[in-house]
N, C-alpha and C positions, 0 to 999 in steps of 0.2 A: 703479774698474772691475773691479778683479780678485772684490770681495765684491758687487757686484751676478751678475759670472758663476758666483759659488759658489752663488748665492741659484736662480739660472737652471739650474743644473745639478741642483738640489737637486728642483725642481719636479717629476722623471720617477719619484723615488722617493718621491713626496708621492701621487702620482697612483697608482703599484703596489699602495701601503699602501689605496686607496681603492677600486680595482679588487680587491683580495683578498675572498673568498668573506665575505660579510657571515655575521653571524650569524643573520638572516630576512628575507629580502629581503622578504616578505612583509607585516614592521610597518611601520606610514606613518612611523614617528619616523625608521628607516635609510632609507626610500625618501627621506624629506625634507631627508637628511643628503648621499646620493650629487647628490642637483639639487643641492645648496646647492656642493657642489667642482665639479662640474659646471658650472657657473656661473664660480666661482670661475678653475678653468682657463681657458677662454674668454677672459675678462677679461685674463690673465697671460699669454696667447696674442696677443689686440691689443697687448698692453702693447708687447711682444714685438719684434709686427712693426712695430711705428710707430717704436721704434729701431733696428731692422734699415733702415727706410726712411732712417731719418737718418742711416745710416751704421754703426749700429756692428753687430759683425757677431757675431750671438750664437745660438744651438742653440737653433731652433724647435720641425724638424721630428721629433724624438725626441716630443716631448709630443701627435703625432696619434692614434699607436694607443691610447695610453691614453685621450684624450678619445674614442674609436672603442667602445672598452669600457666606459665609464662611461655614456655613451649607449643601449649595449644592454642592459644592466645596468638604467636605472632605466625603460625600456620594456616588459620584461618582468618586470621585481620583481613582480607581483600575479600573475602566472602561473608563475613559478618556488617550490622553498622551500630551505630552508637547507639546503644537499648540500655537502661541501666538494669542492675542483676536485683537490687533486692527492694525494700518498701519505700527506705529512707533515701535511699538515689534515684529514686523513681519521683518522689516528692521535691525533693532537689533538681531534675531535669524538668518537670513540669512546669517549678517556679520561674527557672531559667529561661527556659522558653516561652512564657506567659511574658515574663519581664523584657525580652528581648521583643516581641509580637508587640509588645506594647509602646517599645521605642519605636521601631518601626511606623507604626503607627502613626505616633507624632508628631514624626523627625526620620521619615524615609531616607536613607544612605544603600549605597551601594555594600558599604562592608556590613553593614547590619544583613542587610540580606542575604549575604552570600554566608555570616553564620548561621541564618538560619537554615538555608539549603543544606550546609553542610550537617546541623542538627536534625533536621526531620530526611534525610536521604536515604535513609532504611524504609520510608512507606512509599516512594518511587522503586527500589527495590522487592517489596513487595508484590507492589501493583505487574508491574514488570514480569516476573517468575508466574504469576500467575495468566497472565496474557501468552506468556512463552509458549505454551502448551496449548491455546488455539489458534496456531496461527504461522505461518513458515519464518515471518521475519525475526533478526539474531537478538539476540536477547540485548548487545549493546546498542542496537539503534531505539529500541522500543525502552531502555532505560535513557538516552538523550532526549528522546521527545516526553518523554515523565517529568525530567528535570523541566520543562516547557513550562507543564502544565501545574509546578510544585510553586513557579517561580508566580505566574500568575496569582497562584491562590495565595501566597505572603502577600503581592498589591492589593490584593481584596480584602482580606481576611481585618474584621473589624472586632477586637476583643471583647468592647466592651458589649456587647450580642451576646455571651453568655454561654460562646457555640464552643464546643472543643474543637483544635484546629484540626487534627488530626481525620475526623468527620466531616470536616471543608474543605480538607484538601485534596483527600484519596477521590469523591467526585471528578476534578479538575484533573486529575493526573489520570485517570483510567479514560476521562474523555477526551484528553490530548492525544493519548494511544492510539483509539476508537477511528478517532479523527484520520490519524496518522493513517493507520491502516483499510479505513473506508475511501479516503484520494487516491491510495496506490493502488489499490485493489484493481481488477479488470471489468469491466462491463460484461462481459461473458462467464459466468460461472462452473467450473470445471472441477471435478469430485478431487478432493483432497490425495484422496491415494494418487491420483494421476500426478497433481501437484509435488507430492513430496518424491513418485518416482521421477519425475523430470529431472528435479535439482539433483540426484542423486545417479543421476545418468550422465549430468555434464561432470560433475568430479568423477566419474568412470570413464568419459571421453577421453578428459587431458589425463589422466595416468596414463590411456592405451596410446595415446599420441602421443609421449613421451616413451613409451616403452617398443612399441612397434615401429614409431619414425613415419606415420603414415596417417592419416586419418581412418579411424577403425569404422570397420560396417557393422549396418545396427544389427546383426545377429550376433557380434562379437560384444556387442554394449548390452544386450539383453541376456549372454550367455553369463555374461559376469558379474548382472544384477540377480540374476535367478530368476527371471519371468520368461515370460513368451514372447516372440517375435512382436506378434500382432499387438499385444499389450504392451508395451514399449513404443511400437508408431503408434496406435493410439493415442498414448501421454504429451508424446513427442509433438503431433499434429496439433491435440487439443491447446497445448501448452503456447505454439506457433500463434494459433490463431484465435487468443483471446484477448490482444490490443485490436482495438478498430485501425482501419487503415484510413488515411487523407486521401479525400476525393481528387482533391491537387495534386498525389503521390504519382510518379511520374513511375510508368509500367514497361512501356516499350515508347521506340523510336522512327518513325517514320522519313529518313534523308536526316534534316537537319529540326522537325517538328516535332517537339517531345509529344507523348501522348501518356494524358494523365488516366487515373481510375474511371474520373466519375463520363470519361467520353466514352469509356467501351461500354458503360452500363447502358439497358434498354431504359429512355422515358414511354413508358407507356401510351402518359398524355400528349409529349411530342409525335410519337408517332401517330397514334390518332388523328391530330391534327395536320399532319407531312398526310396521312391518306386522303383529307377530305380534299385537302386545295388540289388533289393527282385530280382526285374523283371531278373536283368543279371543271378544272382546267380542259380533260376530256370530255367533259360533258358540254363545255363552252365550243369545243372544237365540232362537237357533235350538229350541235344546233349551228352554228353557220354556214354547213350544209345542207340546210332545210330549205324548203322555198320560204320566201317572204311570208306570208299571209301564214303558213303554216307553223311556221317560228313566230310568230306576230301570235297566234291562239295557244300555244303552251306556254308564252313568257307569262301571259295575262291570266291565264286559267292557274297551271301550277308555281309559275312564282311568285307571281303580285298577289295569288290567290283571289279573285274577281269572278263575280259568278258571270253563267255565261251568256245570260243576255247583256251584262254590262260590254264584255267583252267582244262580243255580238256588235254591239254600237259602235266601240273604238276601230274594230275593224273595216267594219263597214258591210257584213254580211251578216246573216239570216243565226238565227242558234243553231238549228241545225246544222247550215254550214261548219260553221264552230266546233260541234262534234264531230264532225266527218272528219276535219282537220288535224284534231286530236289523235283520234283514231289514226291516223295516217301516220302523225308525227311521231307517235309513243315506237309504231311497229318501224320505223324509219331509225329510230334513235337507239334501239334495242339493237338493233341488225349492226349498225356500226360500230356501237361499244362492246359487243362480241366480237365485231373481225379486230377491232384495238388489243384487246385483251389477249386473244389469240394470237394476235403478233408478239406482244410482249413478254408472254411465256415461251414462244417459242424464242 
């Protein structure tokens, strides 16, 4: 009697040691370890009370609040991470962790580091929940790229500095995020409401496409978001066209000639320059219906720019002449590239 009640009494400290601050609640091995006592209690609990029925009178109820805690304990293990509870495991985790930073240090390994990741993985969780809530991406990709930046800061992290890690890490893991989500991000900036009715439009798409057998019309996707028509293609459009498109993106087809973006776009300076050699070509066409001499004093006066006695010389007439010439040639030149012109638009 007396070593079954030793055995009974033994059980509340069996249970303390199981309820104490695991080392990650977060690995399935400790989560599978706390169900298995868990279990185990219970069990030593009927045992318990089917002899307390028979009579014999033995210390139950001490073993509730621990079974109370070990319960809460592996309900939350996937959403808690390794934080010790009181001063003395708090001193205990820090030693640990300094002394583990410190091998590292040393004598870099792979499995040192991955206990460290797995020790400080509650301040990528951290960083993470709190990013969660500016920003549309899931909360598991923006905690894999924390891991990124957790892993980094163990290569850097130099102990004897003096620095607490924990204040050299959360830097590197919140700027991996940052990172993370300034690449993905779009070039075009588009009001968040828009953003998050968008996403929230395509999982109302696929239920009515599965429900209706059809592809639903956006009065049907906007009736069943709660907004308006317009606000909805709004979202919709905005949300379409805040990737840049490739100039190279191939738009339509002409026979067998793909035709890319950047050919239907106007070059303004091309075109500018497609006008001037029209403008010369016509105006080359102009001038070899002149007379000689007369073509001979515009080449000299307006293209070579030559005054006009020079011009005067090279021809072989008077300045005067020269100007008559002009005079002649300008209203001769003019008269032509209006009847050109006017052919052309007609």
């Amino acid at each position: 009697m007396m070593a079954t009640q030793s055995a009974v009494y033994s059980y509340p400290m069996f249970a303390r040691e199981i309820s104490s601050p695991l080392k990650d609640l977060g690995d399935y091995t400790e989560r599978q370890h706390s169900r298995r006592s868990l279990e185990a209690i219970k069990s030593r609990q009927n045992g318990m009370a089917r002899q307390k029925a028979a009579g014999t009178d033995l210390p139950v109820a001490p073993l509730m609040p621990q079974i109370k805690v070990l319960s809460k304990a592996v309900s939350t293990a996937t959403e808690t991470s390794a934080t010790p509870n009181t001063a003395s495991d708090k001193g205990e985790w820090d030693t640990k962790g300094m002394e583990l930073l410190m091998a590292y240090h040393q004598n870099p390994s792979v499995s040192l580091r991955n206990q460290l990741v797995k020790m400080h993985a509650g301040l990528v969780r951290k960083v993470a929940h709190r990013i969660r809530y500016q920003c549309t991406e899931p909360y598991e990709d923006l905690e894999q790229i924390g891991f990124i930046g957790l892993i980094r800061a163990i290569e850097r992290f130099n102990p004897t500095q003096g620095c607490a890690f924990s204040s050299f890490a959360i830097p590197y893991i919140r700027g991996e995020m940052l990172h993370f989500l300034r690449d993905k991000s779009s070039m075009v900036k588009i009001p968040r409401r828009w953003q998050e009715l968008y996403i929230e439009g395509e999982k109302v798409e696929k239920k009515l496409t599965a429900k209706l057998g059809r592809t639903p019309k956006d009065a049907e996707i906007a009736q069943a978001l709660g907004v308006s028509l317009q606000e909805w293609r709004d979202s919709k459009l905005a949300a379409q066209n805040r990737q840049p498109l490739s100039l190279d993106a191939t738009v339509a087809r002409q026979l067998d000639y793909p035709v890319s973006l950047g050919e239907t776009l106007p070059d303004t300076r091309y075109q500018a320059l497609q006008h001037l050699e029209e403008d010369r070509q016509q105006l080359q066409d102009a001038l070899s219906q002149l007379e000689t001499k007369t073509r001979a004093a515009i080449e000299c006066v307006f293209l070579r720019e030559l005054p006009r006695k020079e011009a005067a010389k090279q021809i072989g007439v008077s300045p005067m002449t020269v100007t008559r010439h002009l005079q002649k040639g300008v209203d001769q030149l003019v008269s032509m590239l209006q009847a050109q012109t006017a052919g052309l638009a007609g």
